[in-house]
C-alpha positions, -999 to 999 in steps of 0.1 A, spaced: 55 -364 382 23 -347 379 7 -370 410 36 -365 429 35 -327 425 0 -323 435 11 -343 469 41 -323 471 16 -292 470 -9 -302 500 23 -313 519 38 -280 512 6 -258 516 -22 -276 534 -40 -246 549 -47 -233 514 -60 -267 500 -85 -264 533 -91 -228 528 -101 -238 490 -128 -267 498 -142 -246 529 -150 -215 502 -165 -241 478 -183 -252 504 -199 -222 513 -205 -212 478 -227 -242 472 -243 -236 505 -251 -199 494 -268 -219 463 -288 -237 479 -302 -216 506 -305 -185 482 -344 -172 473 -361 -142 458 -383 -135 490 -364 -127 523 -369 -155 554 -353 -135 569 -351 -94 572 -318 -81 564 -308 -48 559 -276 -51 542 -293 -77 518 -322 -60 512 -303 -25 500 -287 -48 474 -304 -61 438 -290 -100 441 -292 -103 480 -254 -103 474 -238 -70 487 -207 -69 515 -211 -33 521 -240 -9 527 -242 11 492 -259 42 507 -267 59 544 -303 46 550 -288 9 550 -264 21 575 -293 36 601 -313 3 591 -282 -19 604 -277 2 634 -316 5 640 -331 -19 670 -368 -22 661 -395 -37 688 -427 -41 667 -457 -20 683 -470 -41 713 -501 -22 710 -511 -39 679 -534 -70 684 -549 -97 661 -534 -122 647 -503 -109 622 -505 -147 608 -542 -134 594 -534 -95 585 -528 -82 557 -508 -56 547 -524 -31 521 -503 1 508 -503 31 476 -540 36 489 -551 69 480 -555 91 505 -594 95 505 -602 59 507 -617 52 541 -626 20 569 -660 18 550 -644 14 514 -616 -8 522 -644 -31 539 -664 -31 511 -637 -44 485 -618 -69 504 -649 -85 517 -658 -102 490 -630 -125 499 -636 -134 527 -649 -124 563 -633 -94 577 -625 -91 616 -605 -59 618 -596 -31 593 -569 -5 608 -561 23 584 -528 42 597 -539 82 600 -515 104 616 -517 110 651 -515 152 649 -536 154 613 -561 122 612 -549 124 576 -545 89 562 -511 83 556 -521 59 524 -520 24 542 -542 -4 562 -540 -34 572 -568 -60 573 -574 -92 593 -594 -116 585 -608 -146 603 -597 -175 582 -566 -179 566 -583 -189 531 -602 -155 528 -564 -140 539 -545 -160 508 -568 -157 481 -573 -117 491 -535 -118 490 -536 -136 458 -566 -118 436 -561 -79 454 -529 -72 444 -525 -44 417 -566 -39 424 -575 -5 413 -593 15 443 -607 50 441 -582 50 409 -553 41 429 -535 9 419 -527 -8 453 -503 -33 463 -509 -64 489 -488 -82 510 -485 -105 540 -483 -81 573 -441 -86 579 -437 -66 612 -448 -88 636 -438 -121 610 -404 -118 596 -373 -123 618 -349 -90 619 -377 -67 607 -369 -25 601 -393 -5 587 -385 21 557 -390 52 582 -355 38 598 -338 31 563 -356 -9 558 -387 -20 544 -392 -32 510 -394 -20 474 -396 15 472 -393 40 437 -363 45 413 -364 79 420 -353 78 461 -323 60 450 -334 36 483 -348 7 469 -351 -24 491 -354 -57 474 -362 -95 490 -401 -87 494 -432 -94 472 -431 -59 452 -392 -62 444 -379 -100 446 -341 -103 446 -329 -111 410 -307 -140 406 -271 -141 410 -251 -148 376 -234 -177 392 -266 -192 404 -290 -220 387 -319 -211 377 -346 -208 406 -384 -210 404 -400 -173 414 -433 -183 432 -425 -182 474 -460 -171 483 -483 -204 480 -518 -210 484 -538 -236 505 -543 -246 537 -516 -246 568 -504 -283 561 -498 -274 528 -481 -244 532 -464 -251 561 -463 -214 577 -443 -212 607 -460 -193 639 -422 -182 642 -424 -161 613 -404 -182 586 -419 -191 558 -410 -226 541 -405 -215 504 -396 -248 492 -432 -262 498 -450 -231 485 -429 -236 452 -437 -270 446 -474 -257 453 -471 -231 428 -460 -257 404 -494 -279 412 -516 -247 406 -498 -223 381 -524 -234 353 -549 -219 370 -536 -188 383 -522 -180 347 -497 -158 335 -505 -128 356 -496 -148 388 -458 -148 374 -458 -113 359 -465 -94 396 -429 -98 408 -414 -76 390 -382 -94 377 -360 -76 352 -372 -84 321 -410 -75 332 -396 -44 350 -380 -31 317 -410 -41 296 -431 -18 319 -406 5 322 -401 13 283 -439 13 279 -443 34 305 -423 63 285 -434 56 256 -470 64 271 -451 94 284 -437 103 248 -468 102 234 -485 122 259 -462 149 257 -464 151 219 -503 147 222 -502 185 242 -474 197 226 -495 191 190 -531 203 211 -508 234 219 -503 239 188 -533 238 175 -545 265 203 -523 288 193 -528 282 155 -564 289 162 -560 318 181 -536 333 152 -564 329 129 -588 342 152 -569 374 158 -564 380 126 -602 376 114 -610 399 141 -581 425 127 -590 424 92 -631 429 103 -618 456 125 -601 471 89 -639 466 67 -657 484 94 
C-alpha cells in the first residue's frame, strides 16, 4: 500500500515531485559554489553577512544595485600587479609609502588618491609593483602594518579585477565600520560567514606562489579552490596570524570584547586620575586657607 501510494502521489502531482528535486538541486549547487571571498561583485550579496539575502536590507544597497560603474579609463598599470592600500593616515606621503613597501619588492608606480579641489590625501594608495612575487608577499606580510601609527589594511586592487564592481561612494565596496550600519562583506577585511546549512569550508582564498599555481585569471576571477589547497601546503609557515586576519565571528567578538574592555579601563584609569586632581586640589586649597588663617 505504502509503494503504491507514493506512485499514486507522482501520478497525481508530478509538477511538485519535479519542483522538489529542482530546489534540492539548487541547494546543493548553492553548497558547492558558495565562498567567503566574492568572485564575483554583488551588491545585494555583499550588504548581507552569509552572502544569503533576497532583499536589499538598507538604501545604499539599493543605489549600489541601480548604480552602472565604468572603472576610470584613466588609470594605467597593470591592476593584476596593484595593490590596494587604505586607513592610511592622512600625513603619510609618496616618499613614505615607497619606503615601507619596498622592502618587498620593486615598486613601479605609487598613486596616492588626494582630492582634486584640496590636494588633501583622502587616506588611500595604491601601489604597483613589477613582479607579481614582490605584489603577493606585500599583500601577505603588510596587512595590519602599523604606518605613521595608523594600522593599515591591504588588498588586491578590485576595480579594474572583479566582475560587477561598485565602489562604497555609490553604496558597494567592502567592509566598512559597525557604526555606519553599511557594512559590506565578501572581501578580504569582512569574509562572508558561513551559512548554518552549509559544511564547513576552508577560509584561505588569497594564495601565494607563482601564476601556475595560483591560477589568476586576466578576466578578473580568481580560482579559490587552488589557492585553498595552496594554503593547506603552506599554512605551517605563515602561522596562526595568517588565519586570524579575516575577521570571522569568533575573532571579531574576541577583538571586539577586548576592545572595551581596553575602553573600560581607560575610562576608569581618568575617571580615578580625576579624582585624584581634584582630591589634590581640595587639599591644596585648604593648606593655602588655613596658612591664610596663621598669618
Amino acid at each position: 500500500m505504502l509503494k503504491s501510494g507514493r506512485l499514486c502521489m507522482l501520478k497525481i502531482h508530478p509538477q511538485a515531485a519535479i519542483c522538489t528535486i529542482f530546489s534540492t538541486s539548487a541547494k546543493r549547487t548553492a553548497m558547492n559554489d558558495w565562498a567567503p571571498i566574492a568572485k564575483e561583485y554583488d551588491p545585494l550579496k555583499a550588504g548581507s553577512i552569509d552572502g544569503t539575502d533576497e532583499e536589499p536590507h538598507d538604501r545604499a544597497v539599493w543605489r549600489a544595485m541601480l548604480a552602472r560603474y565604468v572603472p576610470n579609463k584613466g588609470v594605467t598599470g597593470d591592476p593584476h600587479l596593484t595593490l590596494f592600500v587604505a586607513r592610511l593616515n592622512l600625513q603619510t606621503t609618496e616618499e613614505k609609502l615607497k619606503e615601507v613597501f619596498s622592502r618587498y619588492g620593486d615598486i613601479r608606480k605609487i598613486r596616492l588618491v588626494r582630492d582634486l579641489v584640496t590636494g588633501f590625501s583622502k587616506g588611500y594608495a595604491f601601489i604597483e609593483y613589477k613582479e607579481e612575487r614582490a605584489l603577493l608577499k606585500a599583500h601577505r606580510d603588510a596587512n595590519r602594518l602599523v604606518v605613521d601609527q595608523h594600522e593599515v589594511f591591504v588588498d588586491f586592487e578590485l576595480e579594474r579585477t572583479l566582475k560587477g564592481w561598485i565602489p562604497r561612494r555609490l553604496g558597494g565596496g567592502f567592509g566598512g565600520k559597525k557604526e555606519s550600519g553599511q557594512l559590506r562583506f565578501g572581501g578580504r577585511d569582512r569574509p562572508f560567514r558561513k551559512p548554518i546549512n552549509l559544511p564547513n569550508v576552508k577560509n584561505d582564498f588569497y594564495g601565494e606562489g607563482s601564476a601556475e599555481k595560483r591560477n589568476w585569471s586576466r578576466e578578473g576571477a580568481r580560482d579559490w579552490r587552488t589557492r585553498d589547497r595552496e594554503h593547506e601546503r603552506s599554512r605551517e609557515k605563515r602561522g596562526p596570524e595568517r588565519e586570524r586576519s579575516w575577521g570571522w565571528a569568533d575573532s571579531e567578538r574576541e577583538r571586539d570584547s577586548k576592545e572595551e574592555r581596553s575602553r573600560g579601563r581607560e575610562r576608569k584609569d581618568r575617571d580615578r586620575k580625576d579624582r585624584e586632581r581634584d582630591r589634590s586640589r581640595e587639599r591644596d586649597a585648604k593648606k593655602q586657607r588655613d596658612d591664610d588663617k596663621h598669618r
